[in-house]
C-alpha positions in Angstrom: 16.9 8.4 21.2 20.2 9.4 22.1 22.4 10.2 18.9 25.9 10.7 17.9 26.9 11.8 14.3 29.8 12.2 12.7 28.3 15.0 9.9 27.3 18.1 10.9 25.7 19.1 7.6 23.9 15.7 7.3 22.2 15.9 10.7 21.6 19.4 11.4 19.0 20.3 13.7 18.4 16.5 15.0 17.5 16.6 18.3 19.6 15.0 20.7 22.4 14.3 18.9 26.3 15.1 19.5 28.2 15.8 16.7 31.9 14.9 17.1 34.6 15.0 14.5 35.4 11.5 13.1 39.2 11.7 13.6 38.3 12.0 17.8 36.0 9.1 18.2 38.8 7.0 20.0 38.5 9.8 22.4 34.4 8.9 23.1 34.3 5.4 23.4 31.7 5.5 25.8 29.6 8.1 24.4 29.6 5.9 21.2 28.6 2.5 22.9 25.9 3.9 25.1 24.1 5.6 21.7 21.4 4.4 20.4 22.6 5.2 17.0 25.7 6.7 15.4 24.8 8.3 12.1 26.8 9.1 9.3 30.3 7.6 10.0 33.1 7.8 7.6 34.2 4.3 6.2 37.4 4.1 7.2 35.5 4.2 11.0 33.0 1.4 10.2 35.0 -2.0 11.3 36.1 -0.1 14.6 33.0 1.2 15.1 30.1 -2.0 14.4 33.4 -4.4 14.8 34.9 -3.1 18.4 32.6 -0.8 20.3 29.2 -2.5 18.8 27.3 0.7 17.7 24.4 0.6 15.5 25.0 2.7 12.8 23.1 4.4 10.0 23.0 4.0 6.8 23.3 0.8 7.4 26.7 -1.5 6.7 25.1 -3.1 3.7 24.9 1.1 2.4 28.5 1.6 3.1 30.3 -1.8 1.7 28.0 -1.8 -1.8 28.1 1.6 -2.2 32.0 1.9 -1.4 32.8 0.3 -4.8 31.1 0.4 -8.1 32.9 -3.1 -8.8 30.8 -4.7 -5.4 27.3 -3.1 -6.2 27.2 -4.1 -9.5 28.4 -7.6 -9.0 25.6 -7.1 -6.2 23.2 -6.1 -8.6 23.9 -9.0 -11.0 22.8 -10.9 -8.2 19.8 -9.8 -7.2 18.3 -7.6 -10.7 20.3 -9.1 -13.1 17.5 -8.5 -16.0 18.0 -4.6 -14.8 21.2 -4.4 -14.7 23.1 -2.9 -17.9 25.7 -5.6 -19.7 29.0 -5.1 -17.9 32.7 -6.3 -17.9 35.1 -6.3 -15.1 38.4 -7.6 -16.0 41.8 -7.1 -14.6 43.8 -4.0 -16.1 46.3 -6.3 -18.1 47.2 -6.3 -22.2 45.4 -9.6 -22.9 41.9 -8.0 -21.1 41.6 -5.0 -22.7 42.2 -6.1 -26.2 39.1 -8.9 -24.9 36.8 -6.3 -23.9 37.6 -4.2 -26.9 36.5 -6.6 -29.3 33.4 -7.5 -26.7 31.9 -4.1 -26.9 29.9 -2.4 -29.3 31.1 1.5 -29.8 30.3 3.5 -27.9 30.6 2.1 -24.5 30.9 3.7 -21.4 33.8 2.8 -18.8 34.0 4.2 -14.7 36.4 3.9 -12.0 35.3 2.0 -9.5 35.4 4.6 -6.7 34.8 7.4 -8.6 31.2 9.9 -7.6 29.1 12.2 -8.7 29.4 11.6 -12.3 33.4 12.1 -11.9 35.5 8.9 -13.7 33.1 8.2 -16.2 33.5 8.0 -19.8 32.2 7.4 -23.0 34.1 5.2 -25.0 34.1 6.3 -28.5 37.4 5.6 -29.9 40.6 3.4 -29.2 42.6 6.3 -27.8 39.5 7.5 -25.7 39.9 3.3 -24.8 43.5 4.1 -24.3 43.6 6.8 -22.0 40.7 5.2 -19.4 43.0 2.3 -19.2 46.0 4.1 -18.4 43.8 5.5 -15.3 42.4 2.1 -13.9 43.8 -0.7 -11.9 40.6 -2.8 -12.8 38.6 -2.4 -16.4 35.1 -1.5 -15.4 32.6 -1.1 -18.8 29.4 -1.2 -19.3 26.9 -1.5 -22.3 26.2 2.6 -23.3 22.4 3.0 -22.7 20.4 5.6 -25.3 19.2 7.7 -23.3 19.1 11.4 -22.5 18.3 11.6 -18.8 17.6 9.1 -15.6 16.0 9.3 -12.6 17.1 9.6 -8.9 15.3 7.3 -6.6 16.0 8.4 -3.1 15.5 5.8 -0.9 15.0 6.1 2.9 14.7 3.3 5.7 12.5 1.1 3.3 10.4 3.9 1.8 11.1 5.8 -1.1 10.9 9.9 -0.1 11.3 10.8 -3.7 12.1 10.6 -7.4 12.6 13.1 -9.7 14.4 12.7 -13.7 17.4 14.5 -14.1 18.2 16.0 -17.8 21.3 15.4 -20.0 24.0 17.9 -19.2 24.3 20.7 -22.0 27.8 18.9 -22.8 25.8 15.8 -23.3 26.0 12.1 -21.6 26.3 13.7 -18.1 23.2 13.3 -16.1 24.9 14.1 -12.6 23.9 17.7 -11.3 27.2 18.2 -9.8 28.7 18.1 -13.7 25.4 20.2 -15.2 22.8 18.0 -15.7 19.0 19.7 -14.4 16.4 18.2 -12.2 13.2 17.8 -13.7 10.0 17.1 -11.7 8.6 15.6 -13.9 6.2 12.3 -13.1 8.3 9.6 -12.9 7.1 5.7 -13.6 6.3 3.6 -11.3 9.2 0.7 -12.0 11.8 3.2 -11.8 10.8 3.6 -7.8 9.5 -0.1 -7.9 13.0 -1.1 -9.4 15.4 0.9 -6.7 13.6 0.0 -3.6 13.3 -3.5 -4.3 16.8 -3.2 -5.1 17.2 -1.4 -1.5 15.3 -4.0 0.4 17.2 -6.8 -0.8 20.3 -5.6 -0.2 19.7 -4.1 3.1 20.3 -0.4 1.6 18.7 2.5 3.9 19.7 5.3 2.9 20.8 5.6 -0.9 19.9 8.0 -4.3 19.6 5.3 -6.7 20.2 5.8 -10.3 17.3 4.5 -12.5 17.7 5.0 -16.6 14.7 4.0 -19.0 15.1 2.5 -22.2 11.5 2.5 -24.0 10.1 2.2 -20.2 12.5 -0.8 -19.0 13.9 0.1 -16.0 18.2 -0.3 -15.8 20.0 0.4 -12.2 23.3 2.4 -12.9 24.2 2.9 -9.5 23.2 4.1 -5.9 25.1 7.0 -4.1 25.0 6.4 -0.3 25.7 10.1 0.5 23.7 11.6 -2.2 23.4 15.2 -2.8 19.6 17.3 -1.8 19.0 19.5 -4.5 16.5 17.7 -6.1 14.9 17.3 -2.2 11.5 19.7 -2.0 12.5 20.3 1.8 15.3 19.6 4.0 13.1 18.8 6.9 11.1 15.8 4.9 14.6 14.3 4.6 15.6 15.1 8.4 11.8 13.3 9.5 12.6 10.5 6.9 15.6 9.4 8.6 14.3 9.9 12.3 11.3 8.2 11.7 13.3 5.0 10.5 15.3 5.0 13.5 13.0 5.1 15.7 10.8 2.7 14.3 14.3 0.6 14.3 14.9 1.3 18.0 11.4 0.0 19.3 11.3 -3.2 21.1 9.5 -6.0 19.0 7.4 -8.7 21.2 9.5 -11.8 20.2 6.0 -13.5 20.1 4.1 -11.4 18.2 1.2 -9.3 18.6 -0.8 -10.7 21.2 -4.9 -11.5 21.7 -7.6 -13.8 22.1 -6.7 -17.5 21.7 -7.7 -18.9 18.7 -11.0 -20.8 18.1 -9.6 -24.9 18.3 -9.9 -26.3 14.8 -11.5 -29.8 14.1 -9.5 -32.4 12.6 
């Protein structure tokens, strides 16, 4: 496979891959449409990229449009889980809406910008100035139902296998799972329909490379959210992550007999 990637840190030590920065690829046109895969783009790249020069790219398109906007994945979500997906309200940012959603939910509540990452534009809704001040940072009122619980579990879901799953403990500050705002890894077993739960979530939505966000509530499985570019501290080895990925592509990039596998004719049937 011939490879072009536009993250050095995601795809180091791929073989045959050129690494080029994303703000020159109108410079490489060609490079780009003769590659078997570009990995990795940024998503202000992906119309010009699938759109105009045809490149296959990885993760895949349905990984960069749900995962661009909490508002689109969990209206996703609702589609395709909606008995695992958290109680959630998405209104407009106007007078009339929050006053409707504050009367809706039950204290405390938890409320997110829909762009926001690694556990960053998130909070806990405990009173009407907490209420206040989220709505003064929003263009659109994103809340969902606050879940009891004191840790989740990351789902890391690769091609349409999941590499691993680990829980990750409540921050010491409490309500923050994230690792990036203190919240520990824990290896842990983790139950089968938190995995079950993210990749059929992964293979329905066309998801291939994704850290999905699983909490447990007496052993029910809820989907928060799925990261596209997840972080890999709670990954044992880089390299099973690195194999992962080049494994699915080129399992991807191998020609498929239209007709099937072929053999022996079948034995004629009576009728």
């Amino acid at each position: 496979m011939h490879l072009v990637s536009f993250n050095a840190f995601r795809t180091l030590g791929f073989p045959d891959t050129k690494v080029l920065k994303p703000e020159h690829y109108l410079q490489h046109k060609a490079l780009l449409q003769e590659a078997d895969w570009v990995l990795f783009p940024e998503y202000w790249q992906l119309n010009a990229l699938v759109h105009g020069l045809k490149c296959r790219v990885f993760p895949s398109i349905a990984s960069y449009r749900i995962g661009h906007d909490k508002v689109e994945m969990t209206r996703a979500f609702q589609i395709v889980a909606p008995e695992h997906t958290p109680w959630t309200m998405i209104e407009a940012n106007g007078p009339l809406e929050r006053d409707m959603i504050w009367d809706a939910m039950s204290l405390p509540f938890v409320a997110k910008l829909p762009m926001a990452s690694m556990g960053e534009g998130v909070w806990l809704i405990e009173t009407r100035e907490d209420w206040r001040r989220y709505c003064e940072r929003t263009e659109v009122l994103y809340v969902q139902e606050y879940l009891p619980i004191d840790r989740d579990v990351r789902v890391v879901v690769i091609g349409d296998e999941v590499l691993t799953a680990y829980w990750r403990t409540q921050a010491d500050q409490g309500f923050y799972n994230n690792v990036a705002r203190g919240g520990q890894i824990d290896n842990s077993p983790v139950p089968e329909v938190a995995t079950s739960l993210a990749l059929q979530l992964a293979r329905e939505l066309g998801v291939d490379h994704a850290g999905f966000d699983i909490a447990l509530v007496d052993g029910y499985p809820y989907v928060l959210e799925f990261n596209r570019l997840f972080g890999n501290k709670g990954l044992d080895k880089g390299s099973d992550l690195q194999q992962a990925i080049l494994g699915y592509l080129r399992q991807q990039t191998e020609p498929r007999d239209p007709d099937g596998p072929t053999g022996p004719p079948p034995w004629p049937v009576a009728v």
